[in-house]
C-alpha positions as CSV (number, residue, x, y, z in Angstrom):
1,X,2.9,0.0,15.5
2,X,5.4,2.9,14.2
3,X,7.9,2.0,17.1
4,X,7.6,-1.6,15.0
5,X,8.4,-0.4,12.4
6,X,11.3,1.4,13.7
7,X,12.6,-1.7,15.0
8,X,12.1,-3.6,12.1
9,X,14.0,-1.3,9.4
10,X,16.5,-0.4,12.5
11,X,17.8,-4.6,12.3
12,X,17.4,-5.0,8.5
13,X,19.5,-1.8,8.1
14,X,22.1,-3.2,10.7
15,X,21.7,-6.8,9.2
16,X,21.9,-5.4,5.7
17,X,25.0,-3.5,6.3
18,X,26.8,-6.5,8.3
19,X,25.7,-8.7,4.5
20,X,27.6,-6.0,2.8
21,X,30.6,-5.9,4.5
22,X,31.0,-9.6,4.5
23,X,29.8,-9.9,0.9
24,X,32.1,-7.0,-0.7
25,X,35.6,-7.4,0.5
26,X,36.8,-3.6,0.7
27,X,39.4,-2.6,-2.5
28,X,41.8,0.0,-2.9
29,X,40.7,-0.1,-6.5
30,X,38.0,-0.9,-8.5
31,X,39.1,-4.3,-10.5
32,X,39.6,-4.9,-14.0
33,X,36.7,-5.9,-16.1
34,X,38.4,-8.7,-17.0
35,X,38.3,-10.0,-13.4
36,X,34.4,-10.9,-14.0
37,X,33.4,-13.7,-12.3
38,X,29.7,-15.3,-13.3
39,X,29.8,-17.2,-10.6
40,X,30.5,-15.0,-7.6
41,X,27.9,-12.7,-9.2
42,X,25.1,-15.3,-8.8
43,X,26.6,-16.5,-5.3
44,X,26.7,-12.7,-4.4
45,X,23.0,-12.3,-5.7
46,X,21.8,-15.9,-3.9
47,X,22.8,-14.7,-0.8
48,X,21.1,-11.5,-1.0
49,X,18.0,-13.3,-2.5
50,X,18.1,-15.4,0.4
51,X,18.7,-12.4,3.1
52,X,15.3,-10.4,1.4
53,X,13.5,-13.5,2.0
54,X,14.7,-13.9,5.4
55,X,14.3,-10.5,6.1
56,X,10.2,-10.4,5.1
57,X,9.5,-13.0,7.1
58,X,9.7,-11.0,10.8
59,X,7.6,-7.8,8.4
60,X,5.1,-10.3,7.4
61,X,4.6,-12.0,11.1
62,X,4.6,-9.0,12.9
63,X,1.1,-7.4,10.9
64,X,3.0,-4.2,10.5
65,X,1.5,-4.3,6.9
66,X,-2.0,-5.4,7.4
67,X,-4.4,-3.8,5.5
68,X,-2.1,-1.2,3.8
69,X,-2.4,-0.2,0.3
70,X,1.0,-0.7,-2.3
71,X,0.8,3.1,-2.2
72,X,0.9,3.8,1.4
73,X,4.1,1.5,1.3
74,X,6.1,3.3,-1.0
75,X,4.9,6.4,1.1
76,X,6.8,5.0,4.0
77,X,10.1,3.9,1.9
78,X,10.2,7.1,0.3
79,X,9.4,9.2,3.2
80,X,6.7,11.0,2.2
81,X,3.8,11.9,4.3
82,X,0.6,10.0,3.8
């Protein structure tokens, strides 16, 4: 099961990344805050809507959760031993 999990958070890390980089173009410098743009905001948070969603669907069919308390998850995302 931990070498699951491994693999799981190993390809939404490497997924996540690869969203990023295709999502936020890289700048030299920051823009002006009179370059907002509504609309690329809610296509930017869509996407990454849709990539969480996509993402807990391999989590929830492996079992890797099953029977786990909320706390013993946020054990495991913040590292600290159970």
């Amino acid at each position: 099961m931990r070498a699951q999990g491994k693999q799981l958070a190993a390809s939404y890390a490497a997924k996540y990344t690869a969203l990023m980089q295709r999502l936020l173009p890289e700048q030299q410098q920051a823009p002006a805050a009179a370059a907002y743009d509504a609309a690329g905001l809610a296509a930017f948070l869509d996407e990454l809507s849709d990539f969480d969603a996509a993402m807990l669907t391999p989590v929830e069919q492996s079992g890797i959760l099953k029977g786990a308390a909320c706390s013993q998850a946020v054990d495991v995302w913040t590292h600290r031993p159970a």
